[in-house]
Structure formats: structure tokens, C-alpha cells
DOKEPA-112690 format. One line per 3 residues: number of its first residue (from 1); their letters; for each residue x, y, z of C-alpha. Coordinates in pm, 1 decimal. Each point is the difference from the previous one (the first is absolute). Layout:
! DOKEPA-112690
NUM> a> X Y Z ~ ...
//
This chain:
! DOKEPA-112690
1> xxx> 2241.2 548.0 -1298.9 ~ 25.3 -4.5 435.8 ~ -230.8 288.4 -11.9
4> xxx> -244.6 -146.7 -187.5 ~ 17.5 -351.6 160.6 ~ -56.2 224.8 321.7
7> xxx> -259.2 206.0 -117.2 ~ -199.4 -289.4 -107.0 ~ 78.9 -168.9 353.6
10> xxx> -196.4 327.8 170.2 ~ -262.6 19.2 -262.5 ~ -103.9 -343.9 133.7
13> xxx> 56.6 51.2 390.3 ~ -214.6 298.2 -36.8 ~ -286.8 -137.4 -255.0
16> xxx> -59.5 -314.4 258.0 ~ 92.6 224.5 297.9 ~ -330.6 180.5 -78.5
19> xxx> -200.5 -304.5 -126.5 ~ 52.3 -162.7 350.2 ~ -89.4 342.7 185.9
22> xxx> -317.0 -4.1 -186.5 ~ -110.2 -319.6 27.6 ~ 67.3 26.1 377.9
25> xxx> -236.4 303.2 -5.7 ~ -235.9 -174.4 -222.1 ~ -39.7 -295.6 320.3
28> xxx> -56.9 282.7 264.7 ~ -235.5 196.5 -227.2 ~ -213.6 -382.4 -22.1
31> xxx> 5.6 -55.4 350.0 ~ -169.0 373.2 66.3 ~ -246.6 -137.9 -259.8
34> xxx> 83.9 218.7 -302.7 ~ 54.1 -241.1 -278.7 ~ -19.4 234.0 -270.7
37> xxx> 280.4 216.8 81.6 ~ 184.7 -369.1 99.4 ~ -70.0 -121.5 -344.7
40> xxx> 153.0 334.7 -126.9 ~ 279.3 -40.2 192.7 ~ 36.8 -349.3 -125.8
43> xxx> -3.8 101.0 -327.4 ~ 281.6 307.0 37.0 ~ 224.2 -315.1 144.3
46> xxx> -35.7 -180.0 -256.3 ~ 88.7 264.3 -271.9 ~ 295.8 107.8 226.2
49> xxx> 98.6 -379.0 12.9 ~ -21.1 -49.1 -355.4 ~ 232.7 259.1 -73.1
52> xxx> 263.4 -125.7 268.7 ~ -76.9 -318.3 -185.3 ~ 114.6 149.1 -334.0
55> xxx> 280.5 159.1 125.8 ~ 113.4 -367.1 172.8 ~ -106.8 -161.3 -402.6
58> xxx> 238.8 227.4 -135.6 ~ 295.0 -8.4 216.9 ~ 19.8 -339.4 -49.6
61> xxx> -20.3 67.3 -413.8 ~ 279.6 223.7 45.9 ~ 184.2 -223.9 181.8
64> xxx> -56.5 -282.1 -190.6 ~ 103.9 178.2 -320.0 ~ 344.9 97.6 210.8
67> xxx> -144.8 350.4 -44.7 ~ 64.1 7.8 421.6 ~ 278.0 -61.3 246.4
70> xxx> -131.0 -80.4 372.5 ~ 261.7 -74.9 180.8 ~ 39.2 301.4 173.7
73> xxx> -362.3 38.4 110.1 ~ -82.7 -347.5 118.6 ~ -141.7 72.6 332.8
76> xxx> -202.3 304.8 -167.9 ~ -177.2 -248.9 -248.4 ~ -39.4 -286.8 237.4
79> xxx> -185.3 286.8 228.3 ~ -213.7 112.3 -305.7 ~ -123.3 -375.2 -119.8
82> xxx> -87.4 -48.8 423.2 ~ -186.8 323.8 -31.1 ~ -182.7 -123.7 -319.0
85> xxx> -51.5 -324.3 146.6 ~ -155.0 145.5 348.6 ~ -188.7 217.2 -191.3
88> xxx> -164.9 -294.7 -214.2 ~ -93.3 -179.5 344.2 ~ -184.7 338.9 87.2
91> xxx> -210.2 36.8 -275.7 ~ -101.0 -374.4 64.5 ~ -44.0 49.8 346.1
94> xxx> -222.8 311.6 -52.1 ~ -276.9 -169.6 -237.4 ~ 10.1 -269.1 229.2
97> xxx> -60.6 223.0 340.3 ~ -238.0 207.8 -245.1 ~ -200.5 -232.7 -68.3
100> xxx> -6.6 -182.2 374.9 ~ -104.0 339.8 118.6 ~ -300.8 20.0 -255.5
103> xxx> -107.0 -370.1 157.0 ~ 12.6 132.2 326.9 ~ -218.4 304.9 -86.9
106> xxx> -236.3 -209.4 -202.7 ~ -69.8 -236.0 287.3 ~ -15.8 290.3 293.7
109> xxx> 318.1 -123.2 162.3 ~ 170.4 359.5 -57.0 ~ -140.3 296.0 -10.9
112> xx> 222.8 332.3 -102.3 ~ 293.5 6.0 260.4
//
């Protein structure tokens, strides 16, 4: 049961670990003026999220169903639900820099970096 509560624990570090590392990429690739390849990037971090979502969703089935014992891992899960919650702020972050950068194009302000 510890190896699965654990296993679950790094499914979700690494799901949001590479949401938030593509929605970072997703704000530089706006701010050189490629919004299509931002929007793509966008969109990976959000299926990556969703599955580090899913993961969280069913840990906390498990656990409510007794199905999980966390006592051991505490730090581990409290990392993994910051990770998921850092990631979340990313992908908000990144439609909202995405779409400041388009503004700025639109009205000359920027041109590609």
C-alpha cells in the first residue's frame, strides 16, 4: 500500500513538474512573438496538469475509502499538492502573459525580442 501511496505522490510531482516547465516556455515563446507554438505549449500543460490532477482526485479516493496510509510520506505529499498548486498558478499566469504579449504586438509596443 506505501508503494503505491508513493508512486502516486511522484506521478503527480512529475505530471505538474512538466505542466509548469511548459507553461514557463509557453510565456518566453509569446514574448519572442510566436503564439502558435505558445498556445501549443499551453495546451501540452494543460493535458500534463490534468493528469497530475487525476492522480491528486484519486489519491484522495483511496484515501478516503482507507484504501491508503500516509503517515509515513507526509512531507512527500505535502511537496506534491505545492507542486500541483504552483503548477495551477503557471498555467494562469501563462494565458495571462500570452495574451498581454499579443496586446503589446497588436499595438506596436513590442516587436519580436
Amino acid at each position: 500500500m506505501m508503494e503505491d501511496f508513493e508512486t502516486i505522490l511522484f506521478q503527480i510531482i512529475s505530471y505538474v513538474g512538466s505542466a509548469r516547465s511548459s507553461y514557463i516556455e509557453a510565456i518566453e515563446q509569446a514574448r519572442f512573438g510566436d503564439f502558435d507554438k505558445a498556445d501549443e505549449l499551453v495546451k501540452c500543460g494543460k493535458e500534463q496538469f490534468n493528469e497530475g490532477h487525476h492522480a491528486h482526485m484519486g489519491l484522495i479516493q483511496k484515501s478516503a475509502a482507507g484504501e491508503l496510509q500516509a503517515e509515513n510520506c507526509q512531507m512527500l505529499l505535502m511537496h506534491a499538492e505545492d507542486q500541483l498548486m504552483s503548477a495551477e498558478a503557471f498555467g494562469i499566469l501563462a494565458e495571462e502573459f500570452m495574451e498581454l504579449y499579443k496586446i503589446l504586438k497588436e499595438k506596436s509596443i513590442i516587436g519580436k525580442a
